[in-house]
N, C-alpha and C positions, 0 to 999 in steps of 0.2 A: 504494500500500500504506500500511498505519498505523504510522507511525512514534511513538514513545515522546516525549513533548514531553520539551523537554533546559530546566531550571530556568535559566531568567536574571535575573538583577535586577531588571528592571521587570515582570517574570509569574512567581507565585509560583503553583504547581500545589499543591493538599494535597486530600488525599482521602481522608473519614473514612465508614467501611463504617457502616450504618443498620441498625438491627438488625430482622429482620424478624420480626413477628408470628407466631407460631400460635394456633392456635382456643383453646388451654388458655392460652394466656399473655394471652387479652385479659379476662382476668378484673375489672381497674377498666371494664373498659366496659360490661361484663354489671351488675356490682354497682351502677355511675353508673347505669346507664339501670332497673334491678329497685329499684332506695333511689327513684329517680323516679315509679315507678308507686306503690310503697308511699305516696310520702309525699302522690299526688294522691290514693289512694285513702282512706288519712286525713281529710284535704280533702272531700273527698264524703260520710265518714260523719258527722262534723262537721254536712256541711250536710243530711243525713239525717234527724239530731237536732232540730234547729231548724226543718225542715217537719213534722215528727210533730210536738212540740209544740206550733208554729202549727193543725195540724190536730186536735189535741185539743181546744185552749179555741172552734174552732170547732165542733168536737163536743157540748162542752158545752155551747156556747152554744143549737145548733140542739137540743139536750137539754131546757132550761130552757125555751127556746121553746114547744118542743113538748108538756111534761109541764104547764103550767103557763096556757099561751092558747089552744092547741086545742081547739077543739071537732071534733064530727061530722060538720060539713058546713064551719066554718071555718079557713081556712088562713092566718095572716096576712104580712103584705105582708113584715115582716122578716126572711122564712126566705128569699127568692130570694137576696138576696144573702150572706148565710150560709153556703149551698148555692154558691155561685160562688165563693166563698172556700176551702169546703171541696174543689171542683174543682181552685182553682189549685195548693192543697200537694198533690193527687193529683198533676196535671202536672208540678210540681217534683219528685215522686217518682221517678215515671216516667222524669223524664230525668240523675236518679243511678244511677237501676237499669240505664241504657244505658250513661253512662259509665263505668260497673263494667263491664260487659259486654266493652266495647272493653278496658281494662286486663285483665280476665279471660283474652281470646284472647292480647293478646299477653304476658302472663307466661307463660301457657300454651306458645306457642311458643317464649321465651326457655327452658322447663326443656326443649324438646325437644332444642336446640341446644347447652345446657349439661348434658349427662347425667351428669358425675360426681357425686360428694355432697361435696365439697367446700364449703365455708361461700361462699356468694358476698357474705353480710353478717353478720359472728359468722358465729354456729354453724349457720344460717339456707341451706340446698342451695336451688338455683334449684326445685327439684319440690316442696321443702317449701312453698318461700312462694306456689309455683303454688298447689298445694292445698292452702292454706290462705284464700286468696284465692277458691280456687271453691266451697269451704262459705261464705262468705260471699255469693260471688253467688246460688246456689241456694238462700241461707236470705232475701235481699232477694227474689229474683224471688215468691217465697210470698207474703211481707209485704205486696209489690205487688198481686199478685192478691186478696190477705183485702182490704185497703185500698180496691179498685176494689166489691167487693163490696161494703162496709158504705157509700160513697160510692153508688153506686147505690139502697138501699135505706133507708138513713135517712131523706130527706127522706120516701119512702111510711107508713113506718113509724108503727102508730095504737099498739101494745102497750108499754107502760110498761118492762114488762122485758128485752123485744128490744131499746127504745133503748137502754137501760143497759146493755145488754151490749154492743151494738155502741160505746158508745163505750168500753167499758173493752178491749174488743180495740182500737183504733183506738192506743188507749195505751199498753198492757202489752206489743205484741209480741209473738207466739206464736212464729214461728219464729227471729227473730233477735235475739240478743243481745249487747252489747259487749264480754261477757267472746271469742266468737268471736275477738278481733280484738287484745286485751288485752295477748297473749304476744309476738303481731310488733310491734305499736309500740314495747311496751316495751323488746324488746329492740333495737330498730332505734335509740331516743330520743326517741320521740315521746310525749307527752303521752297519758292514755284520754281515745278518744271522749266528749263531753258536751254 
């Protein structure tokens, strides 16, 4: 049978009870791991900005190119690789618009888990900054799509003003904007997207 150990001098017994969690009380773990995805998601928009401009002045370049040395039956040598530049910031698109994706399901699943409206960062409920987070993926997945578009089509492109438009969409962004995104950083600490 279990007997009660009996305190000696050389075996000192102490036993301090652990307090155990519940689902509403692991609230720093929910908010550590939701301030994590906010703050990669930053990170990505960040590097969002910096491939859309890269693929601007490539835009423009394959712009000038093509308004300026084209002719009707001439094409010249300087647009392939122009054209394979303006490829790569598609590809780097492409693979922010995925990495949002992943942060998108699982913030998603973090507000299915966290149902109160309780602030998990400030004022900030886990389903707020889910969707807030999926207007942003569904205005990037658009952008992708116009972008694979004008990326397909530029290089064929003979009409002066389809280029210039395509590349002023390539630039200005139709569906997404950084105001989207402006209220969470700031209110989280983070700097606006630029």
């Amino acid at each position: 049978m279990s007997k009660t150990p009996t305190c000696t001098p050389d075996k000192t017994y102490s036993f301090t009870p652990k307090e155990i969690t519940t689902p509403n009380k692991d609230c720093p773990g929910i908010s550590r791991t939701v301030f994590t995805h906010v703050t990669n998601l930053h990170s990505l928009l960040c590097d969002w900005e910096k491939l859309k401009e890269k693929g601007t002045k490539t835009c423009k370049g394959v712009s000038a190119l093509k308004l300026y040395e084209c002719t009707d039956d001439y094409y010249p040598h300087q647009l392939e690789p122009l054209m394979n530049l303006l490829l790569e910031a598609l590809k780097g698109l492409q693979n922010i618009v995925d990495s949002v994706h992943i942060i998108n399901s699982q913030l998603q699943a973090l507000s299915q888990l966290e149902k109160t409206t309780i602030g998990v960062i400030f004022t900030w409920s886990a389903q707020r900054i889910s969707t807030a987070v999926n207007d942003i993926y569904n205005a990037l997945c658009k952008e992708i799509k116009l972008k694979q578009t004008i990326t397909e089509n530029l290089a064929h492109c003979r009409n002066e003003s389809l280029i210039e438009v395509y590349v002023s969409a390539w630039e200005l962004e139709a569906y997404y904007s950084t105001d989207m995104s402006a209220y969470l950083f700031s209110d989280i600490g983070l700097s606006g997207v630029t």
